[in-house]
C-alpha positions as CSV (number, residue, x, y, z in Angstrom):
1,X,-12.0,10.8,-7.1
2,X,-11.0,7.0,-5.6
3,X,-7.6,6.6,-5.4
4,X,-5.8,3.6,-3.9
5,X,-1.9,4.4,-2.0
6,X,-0.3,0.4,-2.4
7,X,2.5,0.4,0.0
8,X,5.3,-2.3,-1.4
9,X,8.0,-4.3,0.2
10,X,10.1,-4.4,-2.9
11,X,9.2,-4.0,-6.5
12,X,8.6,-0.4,-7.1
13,X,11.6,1.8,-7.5
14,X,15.0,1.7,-5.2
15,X,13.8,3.2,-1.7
16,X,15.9,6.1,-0.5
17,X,16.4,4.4,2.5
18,X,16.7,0.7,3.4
19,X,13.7,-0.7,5.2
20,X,13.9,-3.7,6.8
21,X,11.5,-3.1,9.6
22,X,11.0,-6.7,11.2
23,X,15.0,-7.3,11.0
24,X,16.3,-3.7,12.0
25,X,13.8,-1.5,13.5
26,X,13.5,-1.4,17.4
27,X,9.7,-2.8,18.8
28,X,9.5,1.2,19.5
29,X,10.2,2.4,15.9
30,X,7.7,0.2,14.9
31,X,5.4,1.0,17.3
32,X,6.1,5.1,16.2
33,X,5.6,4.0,12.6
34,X,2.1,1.8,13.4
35,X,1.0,5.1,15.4
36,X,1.7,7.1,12.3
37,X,0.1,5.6,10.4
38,X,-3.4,5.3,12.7
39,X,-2.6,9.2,13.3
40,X,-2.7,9.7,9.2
41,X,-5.8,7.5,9.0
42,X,-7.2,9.8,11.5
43,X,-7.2,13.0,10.0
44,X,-8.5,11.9,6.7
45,X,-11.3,10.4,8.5
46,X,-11.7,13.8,10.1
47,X,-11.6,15.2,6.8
48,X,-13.6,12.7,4.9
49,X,-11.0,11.4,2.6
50,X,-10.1,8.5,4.2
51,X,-11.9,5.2,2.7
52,X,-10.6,2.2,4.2
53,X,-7.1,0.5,4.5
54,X,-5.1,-2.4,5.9
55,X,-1.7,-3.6,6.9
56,X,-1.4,-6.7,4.8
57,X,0.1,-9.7,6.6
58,X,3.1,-11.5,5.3
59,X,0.9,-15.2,4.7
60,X,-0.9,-15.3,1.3
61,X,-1.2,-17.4,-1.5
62,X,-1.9,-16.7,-5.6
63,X,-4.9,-18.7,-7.1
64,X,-6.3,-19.3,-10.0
65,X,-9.1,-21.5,-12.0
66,X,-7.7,-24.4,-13.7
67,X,-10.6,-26.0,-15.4
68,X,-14.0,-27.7,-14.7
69,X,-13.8,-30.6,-12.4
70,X,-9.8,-29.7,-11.6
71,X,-8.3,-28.2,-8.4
72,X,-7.6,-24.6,-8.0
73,X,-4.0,-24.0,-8.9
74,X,-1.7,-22.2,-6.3
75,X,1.5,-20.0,-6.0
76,X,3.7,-20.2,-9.5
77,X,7.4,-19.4,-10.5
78,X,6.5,-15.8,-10.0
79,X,7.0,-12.9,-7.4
80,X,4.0,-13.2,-5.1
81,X,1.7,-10.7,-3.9
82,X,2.5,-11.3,-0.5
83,X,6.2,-10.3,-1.2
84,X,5.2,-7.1,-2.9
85,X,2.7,-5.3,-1.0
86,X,2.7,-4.3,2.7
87,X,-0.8,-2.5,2.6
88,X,-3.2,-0.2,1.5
89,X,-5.2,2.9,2.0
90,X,-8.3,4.0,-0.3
91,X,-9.2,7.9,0.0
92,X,-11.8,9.9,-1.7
93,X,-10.0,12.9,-2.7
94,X,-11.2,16.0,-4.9
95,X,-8.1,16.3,-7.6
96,X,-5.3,14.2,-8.1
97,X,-2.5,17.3,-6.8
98,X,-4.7,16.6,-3.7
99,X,-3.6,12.7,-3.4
100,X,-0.1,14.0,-4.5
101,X,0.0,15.9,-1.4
102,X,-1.7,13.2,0.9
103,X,1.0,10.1,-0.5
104,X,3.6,12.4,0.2
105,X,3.0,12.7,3.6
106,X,2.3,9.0,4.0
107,X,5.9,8.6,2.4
108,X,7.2,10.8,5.5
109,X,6.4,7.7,8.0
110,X,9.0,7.5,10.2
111,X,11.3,5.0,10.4
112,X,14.5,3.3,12.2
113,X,16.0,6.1,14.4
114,X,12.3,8.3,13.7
115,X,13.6,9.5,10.5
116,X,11.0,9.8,7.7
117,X,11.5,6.4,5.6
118,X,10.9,8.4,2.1
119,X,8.9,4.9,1.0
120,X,7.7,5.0,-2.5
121,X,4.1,4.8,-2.4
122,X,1.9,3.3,-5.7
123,X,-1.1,5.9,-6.5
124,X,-3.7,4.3,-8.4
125,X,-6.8,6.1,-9.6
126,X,-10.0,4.0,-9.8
127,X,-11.8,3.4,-12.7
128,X,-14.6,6.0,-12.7
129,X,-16.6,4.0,-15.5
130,X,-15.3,0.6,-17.8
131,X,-13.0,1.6,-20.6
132,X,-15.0,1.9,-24.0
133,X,-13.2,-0.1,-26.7
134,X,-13.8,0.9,-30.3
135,X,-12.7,-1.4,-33.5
């Protein structure tokens, strides 16, 4: 089973601890929580769990279609993507206690002063097949 780990700035619950890593963390806690994160990446790779994932830079803009012939509308009076979501990680897991286990460790990053950050973590399963709809 596909499941995708979203890792937010804001937007999911109330963090247990405050992470404003670009204002507050040292160029060393960052560098701890980067290496982390490879290290994590690492072992599922070893493991074969590990899909794909990517830190998520801060630049980014919403589109959408807004009719033949007109120009693709931008942005909106809406929270935007780029505000939300810090990055992502796909694995290839074989139950869903397993990608429990695995976003709970992720969640264990650590942060300012090397203490785990506790981050909320968004586990999405993929669609194994389309949804049937019935009338």
């Amino acid at each position: 089973m596909k499941y995708l780990l979203l890792k937010h700035y804001r937007g999911g619950p109330t963090p247990v601890t405050e992470m404003p890593m670009i204002d507050k963390w040292t160029p060393e806690e960052i560098s701890a929580h980067v290496r982390y994160m490879q290290e994590f990446a690492a072992r599922l790779q070893d493991s074969g769990e590990y899909v794909d994932g990517q830190a998520l830079a801060p630049e980014g803009t919403f589109v959408r279609y807004d009719g033949e012939g007109r120009p693709p509308v931008t942005d909106g009076p809406f929270a935007e993507t780029k505000d939300l979501i810090a990055g992502w990680m796909v694995i290839d897991v074989d139950s869903y206690e397993r990608a429990l286990e695995l976003a709970a460790e992720l969640s264990a990053a650590p942060g300012q002063d090397g203490k785990p950050i506790h981050e909320w973590l968004e586990l999405r399963p993929f669609l194994s097949a389309p949804p049937i709809i019935t009338e």
